[in-house]
MIMI-818516 format. One record per atom (N, C-alpha, C): atom name; y, x, z. Coordinates in pm, whole numbers, always signed. Layout:
! MIMI-818516
gumi, yy, xx, zz
CA, Y, X, Z
...
***
This chain:
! MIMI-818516
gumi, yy, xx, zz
N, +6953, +15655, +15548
CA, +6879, +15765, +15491
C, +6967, +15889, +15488
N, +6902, +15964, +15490
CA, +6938, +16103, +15588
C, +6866, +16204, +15446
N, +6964, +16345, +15384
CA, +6865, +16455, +15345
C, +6802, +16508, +15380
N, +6819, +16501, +15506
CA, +6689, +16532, +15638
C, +6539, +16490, +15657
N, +6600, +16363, +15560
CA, +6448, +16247, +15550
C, +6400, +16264, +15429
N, +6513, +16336, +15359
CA, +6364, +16354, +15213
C, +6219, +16440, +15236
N, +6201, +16522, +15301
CA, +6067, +16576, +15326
C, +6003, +16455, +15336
N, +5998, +16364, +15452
CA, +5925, +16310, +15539
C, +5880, +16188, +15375
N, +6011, +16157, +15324
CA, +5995, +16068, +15235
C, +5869, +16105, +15096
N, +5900, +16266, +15102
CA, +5780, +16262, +14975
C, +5657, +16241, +15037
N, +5611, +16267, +15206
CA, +5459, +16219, +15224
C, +5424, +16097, +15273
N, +5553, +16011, +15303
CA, +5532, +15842, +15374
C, +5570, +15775, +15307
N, +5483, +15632, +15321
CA, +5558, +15535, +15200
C, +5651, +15432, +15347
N, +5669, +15495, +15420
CA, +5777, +15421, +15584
C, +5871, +15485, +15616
N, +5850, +15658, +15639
CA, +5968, +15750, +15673
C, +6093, +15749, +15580
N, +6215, +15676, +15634
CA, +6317, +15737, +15536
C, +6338, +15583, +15474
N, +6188, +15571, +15402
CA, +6199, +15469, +15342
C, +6202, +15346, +15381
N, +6183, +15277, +15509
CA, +6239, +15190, +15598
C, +6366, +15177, +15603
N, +6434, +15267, +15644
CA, +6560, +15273, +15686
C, +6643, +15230, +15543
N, +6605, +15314, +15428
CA, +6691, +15267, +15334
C, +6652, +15113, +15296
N, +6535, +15041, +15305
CA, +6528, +14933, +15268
C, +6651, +14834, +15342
N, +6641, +14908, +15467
CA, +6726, +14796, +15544
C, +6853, +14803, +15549
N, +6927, +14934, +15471
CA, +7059, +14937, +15471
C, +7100, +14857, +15331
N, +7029, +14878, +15220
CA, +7004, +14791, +15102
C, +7140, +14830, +15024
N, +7137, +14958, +14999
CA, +7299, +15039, +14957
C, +7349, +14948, +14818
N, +7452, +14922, +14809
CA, +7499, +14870, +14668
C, +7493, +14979, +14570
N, +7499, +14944, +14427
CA, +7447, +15068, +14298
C, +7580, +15135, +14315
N, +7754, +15063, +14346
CA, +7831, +15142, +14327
C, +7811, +15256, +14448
N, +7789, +15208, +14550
CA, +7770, +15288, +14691
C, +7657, +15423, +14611
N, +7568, +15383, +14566
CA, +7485, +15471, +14566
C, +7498, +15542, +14413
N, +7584, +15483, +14387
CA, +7657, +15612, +14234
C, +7743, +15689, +14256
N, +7835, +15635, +14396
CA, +7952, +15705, +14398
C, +7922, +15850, +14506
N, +7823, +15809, +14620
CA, +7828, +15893, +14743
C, +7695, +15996, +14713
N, +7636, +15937, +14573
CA, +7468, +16053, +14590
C, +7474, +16052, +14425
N, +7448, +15999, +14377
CA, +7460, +16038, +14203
C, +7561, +16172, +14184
N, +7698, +16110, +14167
CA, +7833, +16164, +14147
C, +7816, +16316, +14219
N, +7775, +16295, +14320
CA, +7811, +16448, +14407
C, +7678, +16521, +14363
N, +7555, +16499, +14350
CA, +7451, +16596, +14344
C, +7440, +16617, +14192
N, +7531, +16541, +14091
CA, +7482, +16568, +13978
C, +7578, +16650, +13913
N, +7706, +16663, +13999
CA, +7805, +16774, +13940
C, +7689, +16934, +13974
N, +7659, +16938, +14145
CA, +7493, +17063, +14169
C, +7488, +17122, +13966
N, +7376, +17049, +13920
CA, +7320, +17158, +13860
C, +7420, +17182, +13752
N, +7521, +17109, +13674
CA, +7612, +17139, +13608
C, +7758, +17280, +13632
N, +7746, +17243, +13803
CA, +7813, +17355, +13830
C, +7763, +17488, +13831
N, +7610, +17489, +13880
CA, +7489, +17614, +13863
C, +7491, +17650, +13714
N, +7492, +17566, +13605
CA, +7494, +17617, +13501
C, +7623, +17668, +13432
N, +7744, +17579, +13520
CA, +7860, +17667, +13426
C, +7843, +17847, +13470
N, +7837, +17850, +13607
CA, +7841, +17955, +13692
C, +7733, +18072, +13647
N, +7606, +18000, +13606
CA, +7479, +18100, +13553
C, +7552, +18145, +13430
N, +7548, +18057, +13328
CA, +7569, +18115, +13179
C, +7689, +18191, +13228
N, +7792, +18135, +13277
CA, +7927, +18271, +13282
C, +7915, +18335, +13331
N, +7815, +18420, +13390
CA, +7791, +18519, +13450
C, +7677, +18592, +13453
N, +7561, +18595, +13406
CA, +7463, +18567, +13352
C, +7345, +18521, +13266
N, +7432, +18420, +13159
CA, +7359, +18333, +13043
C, +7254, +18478, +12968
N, +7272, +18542, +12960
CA, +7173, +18630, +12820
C, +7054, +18638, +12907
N, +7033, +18597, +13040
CA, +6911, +18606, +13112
C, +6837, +18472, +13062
N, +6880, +18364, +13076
CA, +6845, +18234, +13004
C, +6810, +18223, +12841
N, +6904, +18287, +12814
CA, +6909, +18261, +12659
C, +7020, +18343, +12592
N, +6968, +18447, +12554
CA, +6997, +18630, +12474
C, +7131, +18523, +12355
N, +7227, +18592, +12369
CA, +7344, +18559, +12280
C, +7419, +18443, +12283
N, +7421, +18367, +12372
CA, +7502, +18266, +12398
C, +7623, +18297, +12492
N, +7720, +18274, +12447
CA, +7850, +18310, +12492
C, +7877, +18207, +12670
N, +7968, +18310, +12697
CA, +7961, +18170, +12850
C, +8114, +18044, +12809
N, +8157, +18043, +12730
CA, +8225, +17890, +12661
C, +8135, +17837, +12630
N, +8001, +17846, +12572
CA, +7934, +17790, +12517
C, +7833, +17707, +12638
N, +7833, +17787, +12785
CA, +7723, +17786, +12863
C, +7822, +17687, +12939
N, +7949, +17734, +12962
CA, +8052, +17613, +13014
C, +8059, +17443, +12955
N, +8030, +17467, +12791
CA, +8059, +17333, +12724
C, +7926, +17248, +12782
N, +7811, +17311, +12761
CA, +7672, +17237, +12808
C, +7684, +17251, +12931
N, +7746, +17315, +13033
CA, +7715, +17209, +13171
C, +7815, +17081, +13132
N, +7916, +17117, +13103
CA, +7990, +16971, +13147
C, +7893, +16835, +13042
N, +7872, +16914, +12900
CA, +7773, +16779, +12810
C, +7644, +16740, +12935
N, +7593, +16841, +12986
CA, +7432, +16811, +13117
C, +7518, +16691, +13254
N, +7643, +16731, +13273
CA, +7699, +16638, +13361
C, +7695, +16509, +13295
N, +7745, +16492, +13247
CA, +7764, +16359, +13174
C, +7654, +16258, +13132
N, +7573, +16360, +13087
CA, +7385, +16318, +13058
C, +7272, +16283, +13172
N, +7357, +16335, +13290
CA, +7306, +16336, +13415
C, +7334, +16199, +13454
N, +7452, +16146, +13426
CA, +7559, +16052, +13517
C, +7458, +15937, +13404
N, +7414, +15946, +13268
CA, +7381, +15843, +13183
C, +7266, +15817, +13245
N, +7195, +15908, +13254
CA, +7039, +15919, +13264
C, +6990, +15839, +13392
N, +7035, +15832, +13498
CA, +7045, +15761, +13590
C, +7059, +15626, +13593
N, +7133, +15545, +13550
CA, +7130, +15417, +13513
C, +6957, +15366, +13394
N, +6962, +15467, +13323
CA, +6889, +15433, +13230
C, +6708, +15466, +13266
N, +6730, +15539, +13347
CA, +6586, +15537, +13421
C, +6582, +15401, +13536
N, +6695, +15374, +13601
CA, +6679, +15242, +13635
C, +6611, +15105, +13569
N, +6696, +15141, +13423
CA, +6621, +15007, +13376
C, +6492, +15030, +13280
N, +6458, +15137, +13276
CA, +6293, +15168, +13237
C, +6252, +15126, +13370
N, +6284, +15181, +13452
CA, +6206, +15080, +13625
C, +6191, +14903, +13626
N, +6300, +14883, +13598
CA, +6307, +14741, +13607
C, +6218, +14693, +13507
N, +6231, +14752, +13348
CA, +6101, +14747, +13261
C, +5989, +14688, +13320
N, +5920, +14852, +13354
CA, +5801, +14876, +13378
C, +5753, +14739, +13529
N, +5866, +14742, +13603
CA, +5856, +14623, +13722
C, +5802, +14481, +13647
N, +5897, +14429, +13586
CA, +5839, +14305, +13470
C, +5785, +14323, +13404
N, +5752, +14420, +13390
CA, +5589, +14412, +13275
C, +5487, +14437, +13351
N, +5454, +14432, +13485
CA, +5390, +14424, +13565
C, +5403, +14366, +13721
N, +5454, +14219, +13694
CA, +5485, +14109, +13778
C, +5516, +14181, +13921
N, +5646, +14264, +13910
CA, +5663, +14354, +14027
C, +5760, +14248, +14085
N, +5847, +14236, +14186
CA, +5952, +14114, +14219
C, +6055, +14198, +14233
N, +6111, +14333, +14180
CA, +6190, +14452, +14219
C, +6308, +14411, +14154
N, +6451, +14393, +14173
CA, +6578, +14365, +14103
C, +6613, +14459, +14103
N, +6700, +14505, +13959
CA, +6764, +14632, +13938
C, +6830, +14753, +14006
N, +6873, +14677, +14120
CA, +6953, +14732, +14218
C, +6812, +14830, +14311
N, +6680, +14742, +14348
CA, +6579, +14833, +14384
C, +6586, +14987, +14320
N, +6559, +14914, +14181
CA, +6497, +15044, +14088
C, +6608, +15150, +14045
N, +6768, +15116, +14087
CA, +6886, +15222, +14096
C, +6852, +15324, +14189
N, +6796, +15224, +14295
CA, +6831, +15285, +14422
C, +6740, +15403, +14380
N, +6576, +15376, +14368
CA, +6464, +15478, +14335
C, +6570, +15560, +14241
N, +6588, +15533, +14105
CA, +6617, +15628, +14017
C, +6742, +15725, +14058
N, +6840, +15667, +14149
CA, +6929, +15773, +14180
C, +6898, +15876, +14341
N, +6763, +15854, +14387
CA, +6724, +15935, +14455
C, +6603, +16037, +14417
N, +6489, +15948, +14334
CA, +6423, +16097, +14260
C, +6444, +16163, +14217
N, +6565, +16203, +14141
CA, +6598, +16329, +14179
C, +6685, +16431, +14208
N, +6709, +16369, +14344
CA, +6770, +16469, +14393
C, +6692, +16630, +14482
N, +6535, +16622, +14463
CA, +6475, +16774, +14450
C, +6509, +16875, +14332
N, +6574, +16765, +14207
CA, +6567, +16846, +14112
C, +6716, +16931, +14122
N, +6774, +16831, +14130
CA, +6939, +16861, +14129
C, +6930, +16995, +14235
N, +6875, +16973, +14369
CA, +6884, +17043, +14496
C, +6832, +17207, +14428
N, +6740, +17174, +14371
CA, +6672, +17329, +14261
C, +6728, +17394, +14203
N, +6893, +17348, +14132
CA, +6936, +17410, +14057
C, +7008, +17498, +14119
N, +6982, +17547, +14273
CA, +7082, +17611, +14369
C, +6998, +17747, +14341
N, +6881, +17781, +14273
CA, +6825, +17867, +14213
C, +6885, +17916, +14140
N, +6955, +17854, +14031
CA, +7047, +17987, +13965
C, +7144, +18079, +14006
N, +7163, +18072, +14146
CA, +7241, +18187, +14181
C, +7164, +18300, +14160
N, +7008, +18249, +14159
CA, +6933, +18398, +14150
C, +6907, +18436, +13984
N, +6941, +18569, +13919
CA, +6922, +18582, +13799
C, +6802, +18605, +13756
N, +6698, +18534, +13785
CA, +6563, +18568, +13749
C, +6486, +18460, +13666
N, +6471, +18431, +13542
CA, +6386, +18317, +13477
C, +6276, +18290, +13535
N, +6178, +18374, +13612
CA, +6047, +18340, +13649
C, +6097, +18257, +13783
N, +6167, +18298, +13853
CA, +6227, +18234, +13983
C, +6262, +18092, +13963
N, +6348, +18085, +13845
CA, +6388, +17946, +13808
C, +6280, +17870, +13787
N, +6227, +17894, +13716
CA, +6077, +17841, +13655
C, +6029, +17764, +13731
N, +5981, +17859, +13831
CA, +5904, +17781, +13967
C, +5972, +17706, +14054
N, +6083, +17770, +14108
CA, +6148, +17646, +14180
C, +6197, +17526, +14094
N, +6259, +17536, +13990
CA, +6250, +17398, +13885
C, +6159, +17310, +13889
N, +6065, +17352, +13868
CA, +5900, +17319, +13876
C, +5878, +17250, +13993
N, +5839, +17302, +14119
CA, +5865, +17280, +14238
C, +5963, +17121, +14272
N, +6101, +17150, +14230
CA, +6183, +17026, +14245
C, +6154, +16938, +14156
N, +6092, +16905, +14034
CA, +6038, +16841, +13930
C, +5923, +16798, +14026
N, +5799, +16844, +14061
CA, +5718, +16795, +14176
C, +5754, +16704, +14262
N, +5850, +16747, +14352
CA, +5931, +16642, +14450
C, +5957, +16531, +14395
N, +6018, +16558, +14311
CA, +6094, +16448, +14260
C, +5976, +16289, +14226
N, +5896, +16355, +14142
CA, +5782, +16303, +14142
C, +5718, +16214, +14259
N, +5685, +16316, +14323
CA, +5640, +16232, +14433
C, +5695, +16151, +14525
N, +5842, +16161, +14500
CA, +5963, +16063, +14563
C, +5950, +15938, +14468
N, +5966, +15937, +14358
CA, +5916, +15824, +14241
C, +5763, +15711, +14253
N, +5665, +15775, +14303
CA, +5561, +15683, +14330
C, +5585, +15665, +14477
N, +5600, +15742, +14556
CA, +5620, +15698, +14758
C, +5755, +15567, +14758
N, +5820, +15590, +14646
CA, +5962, +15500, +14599
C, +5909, +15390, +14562
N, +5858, +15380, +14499
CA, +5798, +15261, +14410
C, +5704, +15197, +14522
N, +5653, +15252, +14566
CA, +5537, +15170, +14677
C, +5638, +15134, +14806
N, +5728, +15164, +14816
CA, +5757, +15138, +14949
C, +5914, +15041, +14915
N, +5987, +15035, +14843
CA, +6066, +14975, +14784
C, +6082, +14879, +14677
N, +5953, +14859, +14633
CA, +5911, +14742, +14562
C, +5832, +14636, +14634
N, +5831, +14708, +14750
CA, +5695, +14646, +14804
C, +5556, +14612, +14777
N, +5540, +14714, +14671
CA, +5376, +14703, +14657
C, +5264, +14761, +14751
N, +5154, +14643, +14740
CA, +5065, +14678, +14844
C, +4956, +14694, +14793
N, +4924, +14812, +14646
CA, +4839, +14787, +14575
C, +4866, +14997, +14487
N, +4793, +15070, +14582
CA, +4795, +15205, +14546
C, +4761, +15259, +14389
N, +4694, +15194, +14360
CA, +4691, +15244, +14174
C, +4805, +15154, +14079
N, +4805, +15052, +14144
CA, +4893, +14976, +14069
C, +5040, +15044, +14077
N, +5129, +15139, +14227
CA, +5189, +15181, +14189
C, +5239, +15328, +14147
N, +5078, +15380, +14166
CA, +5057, +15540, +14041
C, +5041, +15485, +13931
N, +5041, +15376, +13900
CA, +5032, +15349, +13713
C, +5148, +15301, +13702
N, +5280, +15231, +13786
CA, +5404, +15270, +13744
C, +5456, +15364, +13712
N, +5464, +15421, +13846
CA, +5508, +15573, +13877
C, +5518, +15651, +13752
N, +5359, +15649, +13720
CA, +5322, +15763, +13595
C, +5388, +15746, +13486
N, +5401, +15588, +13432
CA, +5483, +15567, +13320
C, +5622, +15567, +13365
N, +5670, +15572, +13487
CA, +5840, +15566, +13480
C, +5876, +15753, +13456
N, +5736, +15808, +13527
CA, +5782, +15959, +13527
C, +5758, +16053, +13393
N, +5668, +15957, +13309
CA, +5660, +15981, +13195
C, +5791, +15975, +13129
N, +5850, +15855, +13175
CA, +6028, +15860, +13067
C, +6091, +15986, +13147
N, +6092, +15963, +13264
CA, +6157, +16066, +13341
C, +6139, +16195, +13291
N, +6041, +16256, +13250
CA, +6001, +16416, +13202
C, +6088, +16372, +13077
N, +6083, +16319, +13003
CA, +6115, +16319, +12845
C, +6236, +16337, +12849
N, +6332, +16250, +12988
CA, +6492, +16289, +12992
C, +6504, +16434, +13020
N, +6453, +16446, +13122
CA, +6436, +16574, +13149
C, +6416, +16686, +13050
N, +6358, +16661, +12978
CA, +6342, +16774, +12889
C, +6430, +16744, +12786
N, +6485, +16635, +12747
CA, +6665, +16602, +12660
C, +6758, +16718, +12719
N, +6750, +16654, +12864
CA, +6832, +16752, +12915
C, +6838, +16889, +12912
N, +6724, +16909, +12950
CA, +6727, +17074, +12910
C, +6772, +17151, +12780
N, +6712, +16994, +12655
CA, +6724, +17066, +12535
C, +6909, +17051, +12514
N, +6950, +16955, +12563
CA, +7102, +16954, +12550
C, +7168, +17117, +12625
N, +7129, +17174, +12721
CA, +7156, +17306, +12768
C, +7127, +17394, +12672
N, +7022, +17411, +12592
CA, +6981, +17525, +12557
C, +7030, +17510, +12423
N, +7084, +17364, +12365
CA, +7132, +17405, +12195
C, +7280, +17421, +12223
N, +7363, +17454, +12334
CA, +7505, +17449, +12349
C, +7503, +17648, +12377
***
């Protein structure tokens, strides 16, 4: 699997997603070479925004302060990942899925990387800009999460895996928005 193949991956449940089935990456492989590197992305966008820009985000916050919450968002990033894994694995056994943890790493440390890829938006100083492309990579991501789930669990049963999906992306928004709130009280 190729970043080349994420397009193809948010509209096929085969493109992309073949290939990774059959390379079958180990969790350290896939913490160390795609977690680790895309999740320093938006932590570094945010040390870089707030120090140079934060009062566009949020009027009176110092950039030590905008520095301390990227590195706390790194760290929350690096947690959050494992732990959406095992809401996957959850949601898998509570609905006689046959998916082992290592499946549902693999999903959770690739949905989202649209989001991470988004945070290359804060070079631009514009909140409405962010907004949408945030938004936008939050979408992706999404739709990498159910095309993930159907094609890496091997389900052959289309509502059955939009009614995962929905509840794994349901935890997923809620981190997501931890996260954010961990940015915005630092």
């Amino acid at each position: 699997m190729t970043l080349l193949q994420m397009p193809k991956m948010l509209l096929s449940f085969h493109d992309g997603w073949d290939d990774l089935i059959q390379i079958h990456p180990s969790i350290a492989r896939m913490f160390t070479l795609l977690v680790l590197p895309f999740s320093i992305l938006p932590a570094a966008m945010i040390y870089y925004a707030g120090g140079h820009y934060g009062d566009i985000f949020s009027p009176g916050v110092s950039p030590q302060q905008w520095h301390f919450a990227a590195g706390v968002f790194f760290l929350a990033e690096l947690l959050t990942v494992p732990a959406m894994a095992w809401i996957m694995h959850l949601a898998c056994r509570a609905n006689d899925v046959p998916a082992g943890y290592q499946e549902c790493f693999t999903l959770a440390a690739i949905a989202p990387i649209p989001m991470w890829i988004s945070a290359l938006v804060l070079f631009v100083p514009n909140l409405a800009v962010c907004i949408v492309v945030g938004a936008l990579g939050l979408f992706c991501s999404l739709a990498i999460t159910y095309r993930g789930m159907y094609a890496l669990f091997h389900m052959h049963e289309d509502l059955r895996a939009m009614q995962m999906a929905t509840v794994v992306t349901g935890a997923g928004l809620l981190a997501w928005l931890v996260l954010m709130q961990i940015v915005l009280m630092h």
